[in-house]
C-alpha positions in Angstrom: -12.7 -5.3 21.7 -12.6 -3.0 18.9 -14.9 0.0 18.6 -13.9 1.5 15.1 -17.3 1.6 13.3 -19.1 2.6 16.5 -19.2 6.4 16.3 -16.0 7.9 16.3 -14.9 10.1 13.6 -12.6 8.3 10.9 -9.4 9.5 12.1 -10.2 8.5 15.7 -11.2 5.2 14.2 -7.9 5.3 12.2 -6.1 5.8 15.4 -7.7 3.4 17.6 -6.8 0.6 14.9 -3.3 2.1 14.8 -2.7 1.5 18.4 -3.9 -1.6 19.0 -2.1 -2.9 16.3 1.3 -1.2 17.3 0.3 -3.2 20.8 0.2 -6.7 19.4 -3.4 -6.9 20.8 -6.0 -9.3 19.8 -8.0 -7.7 17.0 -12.3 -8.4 17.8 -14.8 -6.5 16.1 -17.1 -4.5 18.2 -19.3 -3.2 15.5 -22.2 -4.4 13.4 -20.2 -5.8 10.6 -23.5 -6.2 8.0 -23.6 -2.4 8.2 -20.1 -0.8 8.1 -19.3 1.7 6.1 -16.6 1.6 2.9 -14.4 3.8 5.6 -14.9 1.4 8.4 -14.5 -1.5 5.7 -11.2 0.0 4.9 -9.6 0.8 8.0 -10.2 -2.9 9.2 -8.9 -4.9 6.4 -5.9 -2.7 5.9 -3.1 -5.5 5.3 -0.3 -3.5 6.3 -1.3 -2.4 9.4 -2.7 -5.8 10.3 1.0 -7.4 9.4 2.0 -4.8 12.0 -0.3 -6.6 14.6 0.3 -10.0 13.3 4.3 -10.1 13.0 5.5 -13.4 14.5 7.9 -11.6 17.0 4.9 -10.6 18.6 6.4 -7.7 21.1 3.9 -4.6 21.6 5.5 -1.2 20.7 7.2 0.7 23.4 6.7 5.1 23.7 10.0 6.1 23.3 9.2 9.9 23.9 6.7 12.7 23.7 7.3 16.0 22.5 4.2 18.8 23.0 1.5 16.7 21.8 3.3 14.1 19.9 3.7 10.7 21.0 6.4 8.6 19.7 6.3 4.5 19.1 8.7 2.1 18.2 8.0 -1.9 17.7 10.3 -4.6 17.0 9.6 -6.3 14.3 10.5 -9.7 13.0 14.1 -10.2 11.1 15.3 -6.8 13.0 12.8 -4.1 11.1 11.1 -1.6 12.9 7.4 -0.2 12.9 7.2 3.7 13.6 4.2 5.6 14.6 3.6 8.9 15.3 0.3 9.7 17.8 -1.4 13.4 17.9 -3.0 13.5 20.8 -3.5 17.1 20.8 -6.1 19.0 19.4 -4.5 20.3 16.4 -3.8 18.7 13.1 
């Protein structure tokens, strides 16, 4: 289940969303959706990064490396495209 909207800061909620939908995974709220905020609103209705989760090829993304505190992902996409994300999981911008 989803927790964006239940106390993380934005980017941490940005990330969380990210992930699971580089991973194909099922997308449930967890958080009181009569109270959201615009930001929350925002990050869970994003259409493009839904698409990512929703593509009909339905293969999660693979880490393909990590360099210092970078993870790379890569996932196939339908009609041979690619989705690329870049994951900080360091401390620094």
């Amino acid at each position: 289940m989803l927790e964006v909207g239940n106390g993380m800061s934005i980017n941490e909620d940005r990330v969380h969303f990210t992930m699971w939908c580089m991973l194909a995974a099922p997308l449930i709220l967890g958080n009181d959706v009569r109270n959201m905020s615009k930001e929350t609103l925002n990050i869970l209705t994003n259409k493009e990064v839904i698409a990512l989760d929703q593509d009909k090829l339905g293969i999660q993304a693979l880490k393909f490396a990590t360099k210092d505190s970078l993870d790379f992902w890569f996932k196939p996409l339908e009609n041979g495209d690619w989705a690329f994300c870049i994951l900080n999981v360091g401390k620094a911008p």
